[in-house]
Steps between C-alpha positions, in 0.01 A plus 500: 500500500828518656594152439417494132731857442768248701433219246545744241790684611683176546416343123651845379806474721479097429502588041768807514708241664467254258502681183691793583933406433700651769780706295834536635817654382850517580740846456852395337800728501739483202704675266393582167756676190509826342584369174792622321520817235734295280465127573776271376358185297412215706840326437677755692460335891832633666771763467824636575679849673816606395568835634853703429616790673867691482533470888789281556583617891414196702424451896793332542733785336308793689559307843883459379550855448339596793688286690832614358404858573391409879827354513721827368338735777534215795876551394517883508292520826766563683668806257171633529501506870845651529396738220173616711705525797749766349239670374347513850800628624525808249147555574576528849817651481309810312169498749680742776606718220131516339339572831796759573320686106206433648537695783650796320268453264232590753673794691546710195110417427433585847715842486326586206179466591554702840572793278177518376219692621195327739281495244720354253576187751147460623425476125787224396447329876090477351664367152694245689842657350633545835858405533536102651792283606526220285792282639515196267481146643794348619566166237393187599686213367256211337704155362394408122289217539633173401412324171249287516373320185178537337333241278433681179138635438443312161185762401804727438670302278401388190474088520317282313484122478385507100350135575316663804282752266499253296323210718281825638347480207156301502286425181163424711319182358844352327771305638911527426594336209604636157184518249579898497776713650506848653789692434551770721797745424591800765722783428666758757270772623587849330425807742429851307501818730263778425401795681665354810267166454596198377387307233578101400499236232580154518421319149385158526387244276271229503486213252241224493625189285404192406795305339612780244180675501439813675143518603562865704750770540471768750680817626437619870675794637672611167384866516619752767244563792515673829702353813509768739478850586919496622798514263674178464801623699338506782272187505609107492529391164563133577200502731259644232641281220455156704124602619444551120646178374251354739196702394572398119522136591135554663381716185627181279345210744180730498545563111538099401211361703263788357613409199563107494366397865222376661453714808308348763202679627334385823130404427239310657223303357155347654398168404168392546363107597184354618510290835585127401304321806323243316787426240291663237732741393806306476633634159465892587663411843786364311494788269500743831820306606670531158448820450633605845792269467559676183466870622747449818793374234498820343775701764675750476781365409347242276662373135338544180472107508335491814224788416452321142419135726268698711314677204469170291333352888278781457349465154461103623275642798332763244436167315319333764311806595375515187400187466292493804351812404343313257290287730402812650064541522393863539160435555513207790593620854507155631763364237842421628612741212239782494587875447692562837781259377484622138560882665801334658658368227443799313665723773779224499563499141484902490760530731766222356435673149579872619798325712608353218486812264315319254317734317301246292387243707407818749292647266344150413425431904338818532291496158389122622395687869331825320250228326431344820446812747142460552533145529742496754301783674822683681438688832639834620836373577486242211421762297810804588729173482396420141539861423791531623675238327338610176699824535844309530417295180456782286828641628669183375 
């Protein structure tokens, strides 16, 4: 008895081995797009920044001036020292006649306060208003400190390198070139007091253009908003108005790629492929390495070129899935294509389609799958994963 439940255990293990596929699967980083609220036309591939400010002050003056200024109080050092040295002489020259008031000062206080009664000096001494000697400190003579030069703080100063903002400016998914041009005009920061608070505007303009056209025109910081909660006398204007140049430049790089950009979103995707031992599976093995290959071009930094390559690689793998989901049989577990492989492809092609964004061919995969559910007999897992994909097609 116990050898023939042996001889049968080991058929069993001996025909799951055989007919069963061994599924594998590989987990590819990449970065996918948030496509654009205004896309240009697909002849637009690069662009241009020209940004103009009225700032004219450059490094190179600021450092001059600076310089020149260091240079004036190295020279009247020493008129300050003799200056601060005859006013430490009047100073002490007047000491022994302050502590001479002093003292006078504090006998009449004392002569007064003897005249009045106990109670009235136990009250005052309680009050602390008792009479004291205050002798002020003899002077104590402290040399100005030489010059010493100080390289200018250029946050306080407002600098700007127009070709700078300019090149900070990135269109994500285009390169430079000049198929459109931004055109990005700065005026001078107005400051409105109110209440003791102060209030700011600084009007500037954005043009889009292609050749003569303008595609977009936008204002940013043209109405008056809140700075801060101190008058403008008393705060650093050039400080303020610098940070602010630099937060519209943000707002407009933000603005453009929202608008025109591809913004690169980190995403992952799992491909599935059977185990290739035998040589049986050659063509979804290629597929697998394809569609991998494919998947890491797309970086982060990747061209619209290089993502419309790897997206034309992956409709030639959705090809060859789909062709050898045709040789699929549902009802034979010991074919080299049975049900297990034609759950894999589906999974495959389900996955490349959402990827993709392709709404249709999405819909298609999944209506083709729907027919064949109790065919392909899904399991718990199988089953969540199906469902869960199903969810992310409908929000296509």
């Amino acid at each position: 008895m116990t050898k023939k439940l042996f001889f049968l255990l080991a058929i069993t293990s001996i025909c799951s081995t055989s007919f069963g596929q061994r599924i594998l699967s590989e987990q590819i980083n990449y970065y996918a797009v948030r496509a654009p609220n205004n896309p240009f036309d697909e002849s637009v591939k690069t662009y241009n920044v020209v940004v103009e400010t009225p700032y004219t002050l450059t490094v190179e003056e600021l450092n001059a001036k600076s310089l020149a200024e260091f240079e004036a109080e190295k020279a009247n050092y020493e008129n300050l020292v003799k200056e601060s040295e005859v006013e430490f002489q009047e100073r002490l020259a007047n000491h022994d006649d302050e502590v001479k008031s002093a003292e006078a000062r504090y006998d009449k206080e004392m002569k007064d306060f003897k005249e009045l009664t106990l109670l009235e000096r136990l009250a005052l001494t309680e009050q602390g208003k008792k009479p004291q000697l205050k002798v002020p400190a003899k002077p104590v003579y402290v040399k100005p400190r030489e010059p010493q030069y100080v390289q200018p703080n250029l946050n306080d100063h407002l600098i700007f390198d127009n070709q700078v903002l300019a090149d900070g400016v990135e269109l994500l998914g285009f390169e430079k070139g000049n198929d459109v041009l931004f055109v990005i005009h700065i005026s001078k920061m107005v400051f409105q007091d109110n209440g003791g608070q102060t209030f700011y505007s600084q009007p500037t303009n954005l043009k889009v253009m292609k050749g003569t056209e303008v595609i977009d025109d936008k204002n940013f910081d043209d109405e008056f908003q809140f700075l801060t909660s101190s008058s403008s006398n008393t705060i650093n204007l050039e400080r303020y108005e610098k940070n602010n140049v630099n937060k519209i430049m943000k707002a407009i790089g933000q603005y453009i790629n929202e608008e025109f950009g591809y913004i690169p979103v980190s995403s992952s995707i799992k491909i599935e492929f059977p185990k290739n031992k035998n040589r049986e599976y050659d063509a979804l093995e290629n597929a697998k390495i394809k569609a991998i290959s494919a998947y890491r071009k797309l970086k982060k930094d990747a061209t619209s070129d290089t993502r419309a390559r790897a997206n034309q690689e992956l409709e030639a793998v959705r090809e060859v899935w789909i062709s050898e989901l045709a040789k699929v049989d549902y009802n034979d577990k010991k074919a080299t294509m049975n049900k297990d492989i034609g759950k894999m492809i589906f999974f495959n092609l389900m996955r490349v389609d959402i990827s993709l964004k392709d709404k249709v061919q999405a819909e298609e995969t999944l209506s083709q799958m729907q027919e064949r559910r109790i065919d392909l007999d899904l399991n718990y897992d199988e089953k969540a994963t199906f469902t869960r994909l199903e969810e992310q097609v409908y929000k296509l």
